[in-house]
N, C-alpha and C positions, 0 to 999 in steps of 0.2 A: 511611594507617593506618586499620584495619577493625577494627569490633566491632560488639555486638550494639547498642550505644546509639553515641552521641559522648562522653556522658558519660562511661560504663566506661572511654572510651579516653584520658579527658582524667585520671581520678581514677586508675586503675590504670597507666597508662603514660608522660603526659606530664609531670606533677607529680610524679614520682619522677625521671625522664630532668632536670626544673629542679635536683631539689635535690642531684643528682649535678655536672651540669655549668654550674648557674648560672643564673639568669635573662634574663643576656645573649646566652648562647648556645643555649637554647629559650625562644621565646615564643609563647605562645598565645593568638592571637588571637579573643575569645571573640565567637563572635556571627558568625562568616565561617565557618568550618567548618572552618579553615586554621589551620597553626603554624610557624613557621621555627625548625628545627634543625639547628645550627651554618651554616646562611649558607643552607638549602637550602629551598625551601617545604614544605610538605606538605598534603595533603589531610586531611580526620578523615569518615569517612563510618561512619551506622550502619544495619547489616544486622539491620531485625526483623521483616521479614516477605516474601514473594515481589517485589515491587515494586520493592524495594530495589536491585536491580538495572538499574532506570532510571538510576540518581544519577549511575550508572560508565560506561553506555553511551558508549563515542567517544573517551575517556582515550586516552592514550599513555604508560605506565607507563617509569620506569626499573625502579622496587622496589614491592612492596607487602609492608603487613607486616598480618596479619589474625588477633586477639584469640578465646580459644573456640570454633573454627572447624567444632565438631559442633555448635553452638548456632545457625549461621548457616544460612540457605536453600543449599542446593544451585546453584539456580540462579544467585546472586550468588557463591559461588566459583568456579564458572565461567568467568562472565563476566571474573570481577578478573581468572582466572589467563589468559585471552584476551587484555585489556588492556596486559598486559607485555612490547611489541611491541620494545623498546627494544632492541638487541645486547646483550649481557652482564646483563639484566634479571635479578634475583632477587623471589623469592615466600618471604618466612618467615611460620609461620603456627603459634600454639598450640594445643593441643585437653587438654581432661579424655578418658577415654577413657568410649566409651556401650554402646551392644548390639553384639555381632558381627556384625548383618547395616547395622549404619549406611554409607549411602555413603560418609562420610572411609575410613573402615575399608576396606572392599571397593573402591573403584574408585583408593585412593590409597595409604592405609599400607601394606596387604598387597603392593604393588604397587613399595615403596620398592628403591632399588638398593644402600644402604647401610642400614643397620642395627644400633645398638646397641640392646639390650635393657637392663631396670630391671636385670639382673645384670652389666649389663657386657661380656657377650658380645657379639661385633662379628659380622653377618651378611653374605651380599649375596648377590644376586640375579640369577642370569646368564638369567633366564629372557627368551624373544622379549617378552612386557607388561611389563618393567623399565619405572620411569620415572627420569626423573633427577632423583630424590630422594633427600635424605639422612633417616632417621629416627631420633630421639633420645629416650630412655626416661626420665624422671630421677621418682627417689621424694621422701619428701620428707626419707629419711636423708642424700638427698646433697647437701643443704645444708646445708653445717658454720655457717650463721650464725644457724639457728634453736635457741633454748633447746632441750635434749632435754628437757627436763621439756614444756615447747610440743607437742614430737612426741608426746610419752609422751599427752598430753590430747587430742590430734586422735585418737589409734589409737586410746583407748577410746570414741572421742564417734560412730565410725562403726559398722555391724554390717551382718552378710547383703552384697546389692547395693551397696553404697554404699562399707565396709569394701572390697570388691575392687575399685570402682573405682579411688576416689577415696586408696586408700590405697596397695597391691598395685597400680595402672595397668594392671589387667584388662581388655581390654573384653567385660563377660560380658551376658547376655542379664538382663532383665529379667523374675524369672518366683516366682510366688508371691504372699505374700501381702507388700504393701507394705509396712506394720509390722512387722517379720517380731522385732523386742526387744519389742512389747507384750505386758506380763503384767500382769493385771489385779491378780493378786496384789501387786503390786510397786506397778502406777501408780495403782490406786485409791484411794483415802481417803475417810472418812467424813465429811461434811460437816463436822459437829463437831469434827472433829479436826481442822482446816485452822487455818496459824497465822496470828495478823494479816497484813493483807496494805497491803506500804506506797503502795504503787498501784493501783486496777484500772484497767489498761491501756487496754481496750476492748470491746466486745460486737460480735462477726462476726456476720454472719447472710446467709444462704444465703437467697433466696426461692425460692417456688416454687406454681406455680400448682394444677396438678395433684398435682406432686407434696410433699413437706413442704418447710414455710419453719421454718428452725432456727438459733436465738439462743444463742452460748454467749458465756458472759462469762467474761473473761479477767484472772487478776491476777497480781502480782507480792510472793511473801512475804516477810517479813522474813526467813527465812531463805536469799533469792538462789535458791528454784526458783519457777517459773513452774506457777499452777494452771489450771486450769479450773471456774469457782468453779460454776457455778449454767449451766442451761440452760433455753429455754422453746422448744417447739417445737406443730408444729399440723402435722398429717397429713391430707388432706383425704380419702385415701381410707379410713382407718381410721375419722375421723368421719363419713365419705359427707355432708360436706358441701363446697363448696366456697367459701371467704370473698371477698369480692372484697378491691384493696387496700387499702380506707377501712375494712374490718374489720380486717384481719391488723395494719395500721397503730395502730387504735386501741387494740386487743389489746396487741401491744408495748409502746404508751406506757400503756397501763395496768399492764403487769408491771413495767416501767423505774420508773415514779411511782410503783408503792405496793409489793408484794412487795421489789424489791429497794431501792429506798430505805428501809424500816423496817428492815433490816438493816442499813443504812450502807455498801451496794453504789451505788455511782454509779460508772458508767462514763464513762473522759473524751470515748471516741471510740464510735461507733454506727459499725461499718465493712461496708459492705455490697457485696453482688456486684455487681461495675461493670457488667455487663449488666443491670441492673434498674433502668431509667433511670428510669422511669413509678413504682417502688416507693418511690427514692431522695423523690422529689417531696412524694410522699404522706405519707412521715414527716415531712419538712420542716416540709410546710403543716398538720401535724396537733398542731407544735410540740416535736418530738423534736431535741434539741439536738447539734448536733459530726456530722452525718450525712457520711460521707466514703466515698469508692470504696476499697472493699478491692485490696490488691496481687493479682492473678489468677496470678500466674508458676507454676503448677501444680510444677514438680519441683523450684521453689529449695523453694516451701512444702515439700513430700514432705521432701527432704533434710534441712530444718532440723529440721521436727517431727522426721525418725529420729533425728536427730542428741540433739536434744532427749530424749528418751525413751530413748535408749541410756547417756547419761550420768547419768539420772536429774534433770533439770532440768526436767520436766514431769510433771505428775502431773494425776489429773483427779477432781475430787468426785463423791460417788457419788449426786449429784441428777442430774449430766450420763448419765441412760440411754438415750437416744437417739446417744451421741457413744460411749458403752462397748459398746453393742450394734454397732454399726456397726465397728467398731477390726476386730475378725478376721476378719472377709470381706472387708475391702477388697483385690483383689489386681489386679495385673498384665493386662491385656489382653495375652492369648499372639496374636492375629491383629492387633496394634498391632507385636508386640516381631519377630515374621515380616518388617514390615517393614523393620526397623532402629530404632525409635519408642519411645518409652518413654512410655506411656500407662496410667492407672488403669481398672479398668472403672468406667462411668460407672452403677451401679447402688447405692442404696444407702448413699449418701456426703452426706449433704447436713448432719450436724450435720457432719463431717469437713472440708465445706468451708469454713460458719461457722467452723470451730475454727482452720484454717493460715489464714483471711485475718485472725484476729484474731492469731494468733502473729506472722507476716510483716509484716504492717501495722504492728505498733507495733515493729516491730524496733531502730530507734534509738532507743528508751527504755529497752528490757531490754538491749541486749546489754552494755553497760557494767557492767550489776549481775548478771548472771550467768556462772558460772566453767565457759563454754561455748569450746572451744578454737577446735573447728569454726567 
């Protein structure tokens, strides 16, 4: 059993499979990589980067069964589906659907010999590249066991790209502008107008050397939406100066200690780009409290924030102008989505970044107090 972590596949598959069939008959072995389900072993392997494919080399597969499987390297699907040397060997594998030019897509689904689609229509494929595959479409009305009020909250929580994936099981290209529900009209507010807020969650912050290092702090208001209270940023090429990190550090702790503390802004968490190992340090020893690696997962972030912002669960103060300005040119790399890739342009985004690893980061704090379906 394959996924992107071991984790995903123990919280998402095997601890549902216990509380179906008992804890006698799956046990998961924590700490071996291994689980026995109903008398059989199994392996738990995770696929998060090209390497990953070392784990599998040399197996002799009866089954494999493989979690998200456009989120996984190419080259470890391969390999697994290599693996399966057994006679009568089965491979089942789930996928969200991504871009039209994604390998699952092209060298496998389109390629499938049976076929049902999200309407039920049953296909197949007599062509000479058939493989012997079955493909299965399912939305998520065809689960009679979820509340329809649930449904009715997930379809409005999505919009644009994300709406036709993730809801419609599209797999459409990746193209425009990321945020494509941001109306400033809508998600702005006046700073003054922001209501008590019963947490501030955290402060992200994006470094950058050349280019801007940008701090947005992050709360959660009594009314169950999520703001973006306050931002501090530094441009080095706008001020044509460059700081080194014992300035941009001490800068920070001086916004963090006096600006926002006289307002009765203390942030619990200071979350920052996990690539900024030598930044992370500098805060540290400068005395800046709760310093933690931001979650980096680029498109969970994208998806939650759309997600976020389409239902109206996000909104952002109108002091954040470095995070407001940046929101409607963030778009799509069209020579990323060419490949099958779902990638932002990397121009431009840097309060943006601060902003999804303070969203994402403190995610098991808000998501319980926000009426987020998604």
């Amino acid at each position: 059993m394959c996924g992107r972590t071991e984790r995903t596949i123990i919280n998402n598959l095997l601890l549902p499979l216990q509380e179906m069939l008992g804890k006698e008959r799956v046990r998961v072995n924590y700490g071996t990589g291994t689980a026995i389900i109903l008398g059989r072993e199994v392996h738990i392997y995770g696929a998060n980067n090209e390497q990953a494919r070392t784990k599998i080399q040399g197996l002799t597969l009866a089954g494999a069964y493989l979690d998200e499987a456009e989120t996984i390297p190419e080259s470890f699907f391969t390999m697994l589906y290599t693996r399966l040397s057994v006679p009568g060997a089965k491979f089942w594998f789930t996928s969200n659907p991504g871009g039209p030019n994604h390998w699952l897509k092209v060298d496998w689904l389109d390629k499938a010999r049976f076929w049902i689609d999200g309407q039920g229509r049953f296909h197949r494929n007599t062509g000479p590249d058939a493989k012997d595959l079955h493909r299965y479409t399912f939305l998520m009305d065809d689960n009679k066991t979820l509340d329809p009020a649930y449904v009715e909250r997930q379809k409005k929580s999505y919009s644009g790209l994300f709406y036709r994936r993730y809801i419609l099981a599209e797999w459409v290209a990746a193209d425009g502008a990321v945020f494509d529900s941001w109306n400033p009209e809508t998600h702005v507010v006046k700073h003054k107008d922001l209501p008590p807020m019963r947490r501030i969650l955290g402060a992200g912050v994006d470094y950058g050397t050349t280019n801007a290092t940008s701090m947005i702090v992050l709360g959660l208001g009594i009314d169950g939406v999520l703001y973006a209270v306050d931002e501090w940023r530094y441009d080095s090429r706008q001020a044509q100066i460059r700081l080194t990190d014992g300035q941009l550090s001490a800068s920070i702790k001086s916004w963090i200690q006096g600006t926002l503390q006289r307002e009765g802004i203390v942030p619990e968490w200071v979350i920052v780009d996990p690539a900024a190992a030598s930044f992370k340090v500098q805060l540290a020893a400068d005395g800046v409290n709760n310093v933690m690696n931001g979650d980096n997962n680029v498109l969970y972030g994208i998806r939650t924030v759309a997600s976020l912002l389409t239902a109206g669960k996000l909104k952002v103060s109108d002091r954040c102008q470095g995070l407001i300005n940046e929101m409607p040119g963030y778009s799509w790399d069209k020579k990323a989505t060419e490949k099958g890739e779902d990638q932002p342009i990397k121009v431009a985004d840097h309060s943006i970044d601060a902003f999804r690893y303070a969203v994402t980061t403190t995610e098991t704090n808000w998501r319980g107090l926000v009426d987020l379906a998604a």
